[in-house]
C-alpha positions in Angstrom: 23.0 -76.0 -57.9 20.1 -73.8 -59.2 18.7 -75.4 -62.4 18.1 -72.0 -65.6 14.2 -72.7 -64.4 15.2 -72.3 -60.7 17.2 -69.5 -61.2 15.4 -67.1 -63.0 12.7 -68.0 -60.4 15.4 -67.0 -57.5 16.4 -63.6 -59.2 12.4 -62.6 -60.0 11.7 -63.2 -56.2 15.0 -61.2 -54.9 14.3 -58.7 -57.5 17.9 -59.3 -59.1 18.8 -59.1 -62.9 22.1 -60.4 -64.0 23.6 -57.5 -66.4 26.4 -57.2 -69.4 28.0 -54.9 -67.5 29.2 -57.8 -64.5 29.5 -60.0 -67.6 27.1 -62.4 -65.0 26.8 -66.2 -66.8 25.8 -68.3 -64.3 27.1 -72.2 -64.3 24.2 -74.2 -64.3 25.0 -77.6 -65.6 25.6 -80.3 -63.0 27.9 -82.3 -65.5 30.0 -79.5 -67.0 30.2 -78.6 -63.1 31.6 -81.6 -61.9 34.0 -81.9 -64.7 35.3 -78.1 -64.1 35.7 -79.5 -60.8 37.3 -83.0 -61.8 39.6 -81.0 -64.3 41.1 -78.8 -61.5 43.0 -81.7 -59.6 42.5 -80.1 -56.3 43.5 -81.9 -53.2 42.1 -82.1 -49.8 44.6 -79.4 -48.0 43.9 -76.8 -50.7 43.0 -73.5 -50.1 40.6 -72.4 -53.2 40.0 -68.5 -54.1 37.0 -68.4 -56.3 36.1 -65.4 -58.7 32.9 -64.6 -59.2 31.2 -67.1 -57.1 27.5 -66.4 -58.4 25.0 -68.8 -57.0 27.5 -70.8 -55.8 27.0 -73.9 -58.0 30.9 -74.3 -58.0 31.4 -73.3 -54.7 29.7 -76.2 -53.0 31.7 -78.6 -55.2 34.7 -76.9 -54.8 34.3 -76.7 -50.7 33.2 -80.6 -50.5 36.7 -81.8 -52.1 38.9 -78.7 -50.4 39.9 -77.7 -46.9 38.4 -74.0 -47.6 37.2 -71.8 -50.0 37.0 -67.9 -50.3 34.3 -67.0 -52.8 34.2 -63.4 -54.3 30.8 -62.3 -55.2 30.6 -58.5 -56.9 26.9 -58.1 -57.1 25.5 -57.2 -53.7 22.3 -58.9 -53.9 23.7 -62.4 -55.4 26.3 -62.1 -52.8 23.3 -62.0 -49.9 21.4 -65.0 -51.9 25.1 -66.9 -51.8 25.7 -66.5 -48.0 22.0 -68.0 -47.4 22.7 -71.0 -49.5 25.8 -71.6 -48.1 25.3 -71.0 -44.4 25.6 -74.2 -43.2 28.4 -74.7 -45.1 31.6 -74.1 -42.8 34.7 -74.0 -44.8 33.6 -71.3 -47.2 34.0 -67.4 -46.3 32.3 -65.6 -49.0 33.8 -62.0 -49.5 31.4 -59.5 -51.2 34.1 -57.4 -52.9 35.6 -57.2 -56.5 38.9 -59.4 -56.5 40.6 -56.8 -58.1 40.8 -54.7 -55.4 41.9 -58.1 -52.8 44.9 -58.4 -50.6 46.5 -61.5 -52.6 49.0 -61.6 -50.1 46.7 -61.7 -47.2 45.1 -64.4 -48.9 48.4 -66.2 -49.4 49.0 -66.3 -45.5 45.9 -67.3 -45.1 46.5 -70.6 -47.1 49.9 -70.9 -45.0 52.4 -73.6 -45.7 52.9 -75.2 -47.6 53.0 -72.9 -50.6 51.1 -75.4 -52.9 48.1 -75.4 -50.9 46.9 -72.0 -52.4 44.7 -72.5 -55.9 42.5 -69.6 -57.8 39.6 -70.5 -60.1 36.4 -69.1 -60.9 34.4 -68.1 -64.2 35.9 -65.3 -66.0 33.9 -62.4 -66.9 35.5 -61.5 -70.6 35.9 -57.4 -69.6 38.3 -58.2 -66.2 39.8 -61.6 -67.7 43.3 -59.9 -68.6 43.2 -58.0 -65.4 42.7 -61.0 -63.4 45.2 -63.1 -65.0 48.1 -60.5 -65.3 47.2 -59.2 -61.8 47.4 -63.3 -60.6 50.6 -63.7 -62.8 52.7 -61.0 -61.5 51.4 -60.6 -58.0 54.6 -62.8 -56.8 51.9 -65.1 -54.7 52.9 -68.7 -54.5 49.6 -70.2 -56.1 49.9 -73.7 -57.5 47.8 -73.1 -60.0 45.0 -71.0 -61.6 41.8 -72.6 -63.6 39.6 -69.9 -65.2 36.7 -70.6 -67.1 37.0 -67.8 -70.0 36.5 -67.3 -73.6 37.7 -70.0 -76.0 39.5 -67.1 -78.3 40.9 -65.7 -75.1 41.9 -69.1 -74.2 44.0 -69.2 -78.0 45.5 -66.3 -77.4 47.1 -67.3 -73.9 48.3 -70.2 -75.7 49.2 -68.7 -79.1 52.8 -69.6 -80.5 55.5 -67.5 -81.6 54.4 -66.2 -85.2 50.6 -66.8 -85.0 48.1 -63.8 -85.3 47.0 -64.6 -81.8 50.1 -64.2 -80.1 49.6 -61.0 -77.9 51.5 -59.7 -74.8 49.3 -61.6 -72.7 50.9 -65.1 -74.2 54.6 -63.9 -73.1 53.3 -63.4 -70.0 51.7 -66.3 -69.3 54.7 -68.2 -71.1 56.7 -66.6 -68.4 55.1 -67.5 -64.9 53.3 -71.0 -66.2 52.8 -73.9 -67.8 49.3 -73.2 -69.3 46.9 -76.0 -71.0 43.5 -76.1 -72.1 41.5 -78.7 -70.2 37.9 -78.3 -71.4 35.6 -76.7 -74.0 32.9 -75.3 -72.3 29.8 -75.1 -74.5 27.4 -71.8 -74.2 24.2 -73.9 -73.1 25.6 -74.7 -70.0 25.4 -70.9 -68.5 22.5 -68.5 -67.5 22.0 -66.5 -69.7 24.0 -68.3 -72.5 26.9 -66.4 -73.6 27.5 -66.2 -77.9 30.5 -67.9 -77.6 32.0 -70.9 -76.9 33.7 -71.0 -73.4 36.5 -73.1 -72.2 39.0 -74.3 -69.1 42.4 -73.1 -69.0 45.1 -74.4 -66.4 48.0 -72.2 -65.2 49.9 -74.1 -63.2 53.3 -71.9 -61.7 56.6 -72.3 -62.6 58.9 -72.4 -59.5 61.2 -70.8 -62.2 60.6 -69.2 -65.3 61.7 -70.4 -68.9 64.1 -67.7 -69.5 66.3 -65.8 -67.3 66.6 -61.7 -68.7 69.0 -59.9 -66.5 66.0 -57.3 -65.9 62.4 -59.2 -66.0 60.5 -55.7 -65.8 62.5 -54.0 -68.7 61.7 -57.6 -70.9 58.0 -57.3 -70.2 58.5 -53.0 -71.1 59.5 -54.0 -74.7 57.1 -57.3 -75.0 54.5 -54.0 -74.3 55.5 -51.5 -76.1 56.3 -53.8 -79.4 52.5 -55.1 -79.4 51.4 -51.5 -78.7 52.8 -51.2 -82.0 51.8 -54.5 -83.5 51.6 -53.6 -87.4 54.8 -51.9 -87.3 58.5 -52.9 -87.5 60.1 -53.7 -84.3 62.2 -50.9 -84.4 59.4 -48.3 -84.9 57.1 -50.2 -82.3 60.2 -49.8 -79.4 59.6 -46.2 -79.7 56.9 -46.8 -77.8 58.6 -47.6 -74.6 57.9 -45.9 -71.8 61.7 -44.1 -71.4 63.4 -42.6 -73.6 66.1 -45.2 -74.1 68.2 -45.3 -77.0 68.3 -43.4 -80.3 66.7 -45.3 -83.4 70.2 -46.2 -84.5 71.6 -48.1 -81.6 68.4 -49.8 -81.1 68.4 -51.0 -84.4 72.0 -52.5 -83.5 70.6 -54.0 -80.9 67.9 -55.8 -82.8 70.8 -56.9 -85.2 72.9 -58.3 -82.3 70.3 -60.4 -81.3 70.3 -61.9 -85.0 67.2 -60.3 -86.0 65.8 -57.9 -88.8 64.3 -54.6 -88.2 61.4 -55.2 -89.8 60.2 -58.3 -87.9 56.7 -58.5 -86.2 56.4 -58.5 -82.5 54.6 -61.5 -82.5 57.2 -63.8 -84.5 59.7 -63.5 -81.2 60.0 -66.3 -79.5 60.2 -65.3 -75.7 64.0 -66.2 -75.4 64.5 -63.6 -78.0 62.4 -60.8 -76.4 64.9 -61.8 -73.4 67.7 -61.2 -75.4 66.4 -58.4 -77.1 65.9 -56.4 -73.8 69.4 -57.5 -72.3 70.6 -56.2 -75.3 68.7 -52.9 -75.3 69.5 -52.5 -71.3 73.2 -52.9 -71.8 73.6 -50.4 -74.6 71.3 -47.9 -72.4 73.9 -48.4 -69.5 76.6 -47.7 -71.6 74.9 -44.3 -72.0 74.2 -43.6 -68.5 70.9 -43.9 -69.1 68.3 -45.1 -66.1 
């Protein structure tokens, strides 16, 4: 891996800045490397989708203790430099296209069985991290797990608990579809250039099934939205966010009260059992109206 010397000497030659708007920190710590790697508990079988390759300091770790990588690369001219250094290299394909826009179930039948082989990781650029993760998440794609490299406060909020400021819609999500830990605190000095703010792992590993079982999973994550679109206000005045037109004030207030909770609860003091309940609730007085 490129040393912060090395690689500002690489980028002058190719002519290549790294810019805000790619969020571009480049990993280039040998130690914090290795215990990224370490951390991830990868096997030999896996099949590793990496976001936001970079250099490809990762990369080459990742490929030596995998059976293949796919490394995104965004910038076009890193993305040249990476498929030089890793030329030789046989079991990485590097892709030079945003992930966003990736087939994930192309990828998935790429990995093949068995369904645990497939693992995403890569460092997290702070604009797309929600897009990544909720894109991972609710893709359906049997990953075994997902370590990104983010934000330490992002990190809190995917973690937050029930009645903490940092409980967003992003932490019912994640609640949902895995078991999520922290593994390590990434400090700023180990990235080119250094970021303000401390970085750190997270782990997602899948659930083969979720905690909770609502009888419409897509209507439980419509209210989780529209009641933290809404976050200051009352539950029942944040539901009139929802997409559809679904009940009149009234019988949504009776369904917050069915569920055993007051009107003027907070979004984020649910529990994600009651947001479950809550939407069963709201979907079975809706029926009863004939509505969709």
């Amino acid at each position: 891996m490129l040393s912060r010397t090395e690689l500002k000497a690489v980028l002058r030659a190719r002519g290549l800045r790294l810019t805000k708007r790619l969020g571009q920190n480049i990993l280039i710590h040998r130690g914090v490397r290795d215990r990224l790697v370490e951390a991830m508990a990868l096997r030999p079988d896996d099949f590793v989708v990496e976001i936001g390759a970079g250099t490809g300091a990762l990369t080459e770790a990742l490929a030596a203790r995998v059976a293949h990588v796919v490394a995104f690369e965004i910038d076009r001219g890193i993305e040249a430099f990476l498929r030089e250094e890793l030329a030789d290299v046989t079991n990485v394909e590097v892709r030079g296209q945003d992930f966003l826009d990736a087939d994930l179930r192309e990828l998935a039948e790429r990995a093949g069985a068995p369904d645990e082989r497939l693992v995403i990781a890569g460092n997290l650029p702070y604009s797309i991290t929600t897009p990544v993760i909720t894109r991972v998440l609710e893709s359906g794609v049997p990953f075994r797990a997902a370590y990104f490299t983010i934000q330490r406060e992002v990190v809190q909020r995917l973690l937050a608990a029930p009645g903490t400021r940092e409980r967003g819609a992003i932490s019912y999500l994640v609640e949902y579809h895995a078991e999520a830990r922290r593994l390590l605190k990434v400090q700023p000095s180990a990235f080119e250039p250094a970021p303000k703010v401390e970085s750190a792992l997270i782990g997602l590993v899948r659930r083969e099934r979720p905690p909770v079982a609502p009888r419409d999973p897509a209507l439980m994550f419509a209210v989780i939205r529209a009641a933290f679109g809404a976050r200051r206000k009352a539950l029942k005045n944040a539901l009139r966010r929802l997409e559809w037109d679904l009940l009149s004030d009234d019988e949504t207030s009776a369904a917050i009260h069915a569920c055993g909770l007051a009107p003027t609860c907070r979004a984020e003091q649910l529990t994600l059992q009651q947001f479950a309940d809550l939407s069963d609730a709201l979907g079975r007085s809706a029926a009863g109206r004939g509505n969709p």
